[in-house]
C-alpha positions as CSV (number, residue, x, y, z in Angstrom):
1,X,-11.5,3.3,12.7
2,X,-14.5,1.5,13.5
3,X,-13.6,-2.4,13.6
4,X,-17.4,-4.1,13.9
5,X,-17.9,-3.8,10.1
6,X,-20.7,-4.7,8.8
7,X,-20.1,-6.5,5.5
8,X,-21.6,-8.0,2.3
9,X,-20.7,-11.4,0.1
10,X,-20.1,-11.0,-3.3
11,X,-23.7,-13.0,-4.0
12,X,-25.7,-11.9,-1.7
13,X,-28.7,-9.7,-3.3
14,X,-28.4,-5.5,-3.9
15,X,-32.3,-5.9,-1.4
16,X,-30.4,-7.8,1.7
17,X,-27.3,-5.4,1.4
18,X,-30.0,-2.2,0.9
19,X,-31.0,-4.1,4.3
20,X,-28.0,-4.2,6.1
21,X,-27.4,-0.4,5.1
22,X,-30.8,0.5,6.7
23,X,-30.6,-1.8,9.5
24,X,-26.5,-0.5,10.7
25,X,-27.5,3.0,9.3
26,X,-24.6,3.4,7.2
27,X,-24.0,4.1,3.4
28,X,-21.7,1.4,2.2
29,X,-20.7,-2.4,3.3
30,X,-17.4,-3.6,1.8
31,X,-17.7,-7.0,0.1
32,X,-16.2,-9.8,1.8
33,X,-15.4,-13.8,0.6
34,X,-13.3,-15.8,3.5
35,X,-12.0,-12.1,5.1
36,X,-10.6,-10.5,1.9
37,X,-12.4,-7.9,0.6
38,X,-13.4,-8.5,-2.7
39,X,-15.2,-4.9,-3.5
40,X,-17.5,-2.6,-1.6
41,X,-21.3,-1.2,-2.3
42,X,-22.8,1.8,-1.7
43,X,-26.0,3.2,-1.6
44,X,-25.1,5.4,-4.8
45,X,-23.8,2.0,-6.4
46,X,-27.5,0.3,-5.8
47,X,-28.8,3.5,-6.9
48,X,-26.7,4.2,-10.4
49,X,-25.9,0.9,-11.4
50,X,-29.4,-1.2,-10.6
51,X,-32.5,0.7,-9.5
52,X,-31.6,3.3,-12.9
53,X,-30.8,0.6,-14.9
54,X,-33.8,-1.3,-13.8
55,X,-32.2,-4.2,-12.7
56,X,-34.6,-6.6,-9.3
57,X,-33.8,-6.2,-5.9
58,X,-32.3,-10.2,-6.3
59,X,-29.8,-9.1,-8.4
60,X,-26.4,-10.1,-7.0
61,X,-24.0,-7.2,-5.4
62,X,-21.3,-8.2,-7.3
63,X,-23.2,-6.9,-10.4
64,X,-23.2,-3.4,-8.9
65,X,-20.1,-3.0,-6.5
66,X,-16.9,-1.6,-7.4
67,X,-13.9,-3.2,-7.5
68,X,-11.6,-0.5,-7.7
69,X,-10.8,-0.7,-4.4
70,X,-8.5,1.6,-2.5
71,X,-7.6,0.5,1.2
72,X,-5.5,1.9,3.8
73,X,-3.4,-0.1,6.5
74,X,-3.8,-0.4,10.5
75,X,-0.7,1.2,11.2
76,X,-1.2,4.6,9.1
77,X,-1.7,7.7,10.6
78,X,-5.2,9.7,10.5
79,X,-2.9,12.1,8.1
80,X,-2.0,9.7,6.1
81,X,-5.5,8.3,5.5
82,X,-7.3,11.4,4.8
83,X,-4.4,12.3,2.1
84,X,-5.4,8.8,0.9
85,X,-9.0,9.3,0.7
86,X,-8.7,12.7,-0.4
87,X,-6.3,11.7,-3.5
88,X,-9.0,9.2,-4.6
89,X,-12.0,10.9,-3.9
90,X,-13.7,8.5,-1.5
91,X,-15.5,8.3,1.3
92,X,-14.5,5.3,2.8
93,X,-11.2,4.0,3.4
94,X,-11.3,-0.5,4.4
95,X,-7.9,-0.8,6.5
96,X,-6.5,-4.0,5.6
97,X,-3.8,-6.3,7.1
98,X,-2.5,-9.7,6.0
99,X,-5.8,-9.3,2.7
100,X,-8.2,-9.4,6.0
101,X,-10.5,-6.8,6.3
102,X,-9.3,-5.1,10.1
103,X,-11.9,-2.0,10.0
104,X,-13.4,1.2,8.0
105,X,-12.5,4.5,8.6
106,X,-14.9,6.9,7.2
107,X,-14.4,10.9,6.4
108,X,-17.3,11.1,9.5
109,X,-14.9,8.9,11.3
110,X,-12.1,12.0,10.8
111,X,-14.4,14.7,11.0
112,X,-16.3,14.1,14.5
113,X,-12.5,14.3,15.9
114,X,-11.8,18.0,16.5
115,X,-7.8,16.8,16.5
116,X,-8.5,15.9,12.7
117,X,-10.1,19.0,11.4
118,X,-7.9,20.5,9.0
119,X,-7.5,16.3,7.8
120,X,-11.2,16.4,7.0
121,X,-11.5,19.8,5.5
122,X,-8.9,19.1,3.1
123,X,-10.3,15.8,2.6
124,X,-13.8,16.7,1.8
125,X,-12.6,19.7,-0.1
126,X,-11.0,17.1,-2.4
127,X,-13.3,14.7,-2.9
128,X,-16.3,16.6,-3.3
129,X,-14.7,18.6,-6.7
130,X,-16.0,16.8,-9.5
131,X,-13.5,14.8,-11.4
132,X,-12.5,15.0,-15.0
133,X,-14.9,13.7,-17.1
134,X,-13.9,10.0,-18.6
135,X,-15.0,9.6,-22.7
């Protein structure tokens, strides 16, 4: 897991955290307030859920992040974290201890570990089939 995460408040604008994405070259910054983790954005969130709605660069993150956050724990295994990841379909996993955010494990995190290739394969396999459509 990496454990110098970049991160994001809640009120911070969609431009600064585009920023911090460019800056750290990553694709998503979990949303922190006082070490919990409130929510996480991804570029796909500013993309979807501002830019094609045509909402500003100041608009808050906490208009566009989701909050339907699945988080994984320090002392799980890489097994038991891709079997998380993959039964959710995501990407990124924030490990979380005591509601503090401890790190981020990401399915590149998995995958550039030859040990944890089978993890990954059957991770990605997973969350790249589309799920069923919500009406």
């Amino acid at each position: 897991m990496t454990t110098n995460v970049a991160t994001v408040s809640s009120n911070q604008t969609i431009q600064e955290a585009a920023q911090l994405m460019s800056q750290h070259n990553i694709g998503a910054l979990p949303v922190v307030e006082n070490g919990q983790v409130k929510g996480i954005i991804t570029d796909r969130d500013i993309t979807l859920r501002s830019t094609a709605q045509g909402l500003n660069a100041s608009t808050p993150v906490s208009q566009v992040m989701s909050t339907n956050l699945v988080t994984g724990r320090p002392d799980m295994s890489v097994q038991e974290a891709a079997n998380l990841m993959s039964q959710n379909q995501i990407r990124r996993l924030p490990i979380v201890e005591n509601n503090q955010l401890r790190g981020i494990v990401a399915l590149g995190d998995i995958a550039t570990n030859s040990a944890y290739d089978q993890q990954a394969e059957q991770a990605l396999t997973n969350i790249s089939e589309p799920s069923s459509p919500q009406f």
